[in-house]
C-alpha positions in Angstrom: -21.6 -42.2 33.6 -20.9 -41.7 30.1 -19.7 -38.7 28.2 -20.7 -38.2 25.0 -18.5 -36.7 22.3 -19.8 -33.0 21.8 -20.2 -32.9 25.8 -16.6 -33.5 26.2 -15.5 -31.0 23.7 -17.3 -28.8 27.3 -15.4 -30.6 29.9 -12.8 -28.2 31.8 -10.6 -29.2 34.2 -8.6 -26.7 36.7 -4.6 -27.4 36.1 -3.6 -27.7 40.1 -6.5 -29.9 40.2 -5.3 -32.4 37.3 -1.8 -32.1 38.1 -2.7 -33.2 41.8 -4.8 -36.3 40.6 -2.0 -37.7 37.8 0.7 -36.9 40.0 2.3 -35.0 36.9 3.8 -31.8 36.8 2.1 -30.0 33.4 4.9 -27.4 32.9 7.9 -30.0 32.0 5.9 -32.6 29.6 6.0 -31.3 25.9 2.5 -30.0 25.4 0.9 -30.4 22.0 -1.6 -28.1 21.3 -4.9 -29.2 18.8 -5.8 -27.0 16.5 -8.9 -25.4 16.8 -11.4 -25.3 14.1 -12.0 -21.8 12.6 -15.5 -20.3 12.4 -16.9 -19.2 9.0 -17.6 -15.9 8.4 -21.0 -15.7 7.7 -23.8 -12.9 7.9 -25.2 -14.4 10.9 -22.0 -14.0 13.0 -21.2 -10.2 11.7 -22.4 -7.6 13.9 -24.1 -5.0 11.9 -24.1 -1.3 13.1 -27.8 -0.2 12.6 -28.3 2.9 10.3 -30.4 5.9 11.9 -32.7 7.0 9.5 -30.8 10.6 9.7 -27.6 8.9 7.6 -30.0 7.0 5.2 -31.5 10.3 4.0 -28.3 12.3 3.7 -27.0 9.1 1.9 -30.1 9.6 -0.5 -29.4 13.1 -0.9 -25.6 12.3 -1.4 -26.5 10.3 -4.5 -29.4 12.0 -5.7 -27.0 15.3 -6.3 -24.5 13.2 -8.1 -26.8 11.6 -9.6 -28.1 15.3 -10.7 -24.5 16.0 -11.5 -24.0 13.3 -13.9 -27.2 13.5 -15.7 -26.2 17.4 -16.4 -22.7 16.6 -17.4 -24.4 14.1 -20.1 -26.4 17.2 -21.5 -23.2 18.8 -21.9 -21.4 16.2 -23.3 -24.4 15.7 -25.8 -24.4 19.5 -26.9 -20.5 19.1 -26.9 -21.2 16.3 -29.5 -24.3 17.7 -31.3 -21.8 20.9 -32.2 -19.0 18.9 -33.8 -21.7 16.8 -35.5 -23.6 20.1 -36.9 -19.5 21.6 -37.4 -18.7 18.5 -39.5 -22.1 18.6 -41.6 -21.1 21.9 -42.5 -18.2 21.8 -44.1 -18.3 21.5 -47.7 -16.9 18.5 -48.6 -16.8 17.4 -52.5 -18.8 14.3 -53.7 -16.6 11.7 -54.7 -18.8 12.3 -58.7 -18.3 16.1 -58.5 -14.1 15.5 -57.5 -13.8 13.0 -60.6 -15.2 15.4 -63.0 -13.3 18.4 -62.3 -9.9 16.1 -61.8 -8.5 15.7 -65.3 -7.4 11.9 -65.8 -4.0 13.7 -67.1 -3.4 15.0 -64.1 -4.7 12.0 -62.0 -2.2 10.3 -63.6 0.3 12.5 -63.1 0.2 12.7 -59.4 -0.1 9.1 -58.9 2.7 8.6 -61.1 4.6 11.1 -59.0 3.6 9.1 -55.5 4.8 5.9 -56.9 8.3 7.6 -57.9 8.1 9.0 -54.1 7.5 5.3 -52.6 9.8 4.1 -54.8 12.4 6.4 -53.4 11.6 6.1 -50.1 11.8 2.6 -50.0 14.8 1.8 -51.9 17.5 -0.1 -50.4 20.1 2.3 -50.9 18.4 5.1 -50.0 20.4 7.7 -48.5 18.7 10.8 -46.9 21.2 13.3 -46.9 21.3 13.2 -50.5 18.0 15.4 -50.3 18.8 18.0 -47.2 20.9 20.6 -47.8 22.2 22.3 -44.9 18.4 22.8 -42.7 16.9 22.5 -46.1 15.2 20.4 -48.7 17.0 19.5 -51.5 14.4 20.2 -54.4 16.2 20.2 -56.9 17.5 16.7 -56.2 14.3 15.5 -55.3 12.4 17.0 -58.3 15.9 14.8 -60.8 15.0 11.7 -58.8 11.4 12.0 -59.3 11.5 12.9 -63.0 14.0 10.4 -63.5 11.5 7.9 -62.2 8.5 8.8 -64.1 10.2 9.3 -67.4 11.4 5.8 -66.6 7.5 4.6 -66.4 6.6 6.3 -69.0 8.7 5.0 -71.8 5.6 1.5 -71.4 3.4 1.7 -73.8 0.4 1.7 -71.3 1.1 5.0 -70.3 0.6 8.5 -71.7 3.6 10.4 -72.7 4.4 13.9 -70.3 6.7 16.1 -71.2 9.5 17.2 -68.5 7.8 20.1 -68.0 4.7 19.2 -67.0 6.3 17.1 -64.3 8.1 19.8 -63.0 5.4 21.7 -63.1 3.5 19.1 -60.5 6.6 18.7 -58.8 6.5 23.2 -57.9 2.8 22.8 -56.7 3.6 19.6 -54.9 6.3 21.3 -52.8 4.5 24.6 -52.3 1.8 23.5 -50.8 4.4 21.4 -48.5 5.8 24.6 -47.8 2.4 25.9 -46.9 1.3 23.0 -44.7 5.0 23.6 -42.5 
């Protein structure tokens, strides 16, 4: 008779009985053991617990309140949003045309002239910051020579308008008080 292949894979013999028929004794040979083919995991093998219909309604009801919740922290978040929209809207802010008429070019100039000196300041190699700090304070005065220094240095081109020392200073006082405001 015969054995085919996938019957054999079926075939069980008893130890005592084998051992008997050989003549071996199984416990001293080495024993080699085959590796056995692992099963795939598929959807057909898992067990699935069946759901009552008592969980699948308090699930619904789970997600239909946080679903409630979540649609009602979007209308506050909305009105949150709506507020500051309506808050920024309100503010008056100056049109770029109104600002350039009531900014005279002098003083445009001025200031610009004055952040140029600053940058130029700031970012010179040998710049040495406790040449403007005095004790916990600013410096102004040295700040304001620097500064003035600077500009008069720029205005000596002929592309520029000429400003008097005053003037500068005079922009140099605002500047700094409204520093001192802003602190």
């Amino acid at each position: 008779m015969l054995v085919r292949e996938w019957e054999a894979k079926y075939i069980y013999f008893d130890k005592q009985e084998l051992e008997q028929a050989l003549g071996v004794d199984l416990d001293v040979l080495p024993v080699r053991k085959l590796p056995l083919k692992q099963e795939r995991v598929t959807d057909k093998n898992l067990i699935k617990p069946k759901t009552t219909n008592t969980e699948k309604d308090s699930t619904i009801a789970e997600l239909q309140t946080e679903n409630e919740q979540l649609k009602a922290r979007i209308a506050e978040l909305e009105n949150q949003l709506q507020a500051q929209q309506s808050a920024v809207n309100s503010q008056e802010v100056l049109p770029v045309n109104n600002l350039d008429e009531s900014y005279n070019p002098t003083e445009r100039e001025t200031h610009l002239l004055m952040i140029d000196a600053m940058a130029k300041l700031l970012t010179n190699q040998n710049f040495n910051v406790n040449k403007y700090i005095r004790g916990k304070n600013i410096n102004k005065k040295q700040i304001s020579e620097d500064i003035t220094e600077h500009i008069t240095k720029v205005l000596n081109t002929p592309e520029t308008k000429p400003r008097s020392l005053e003037t500068i200073r005079k922009r140099l006082d605002e500047a700094l008080k409204l520093n001192e405001q802003a602190d």
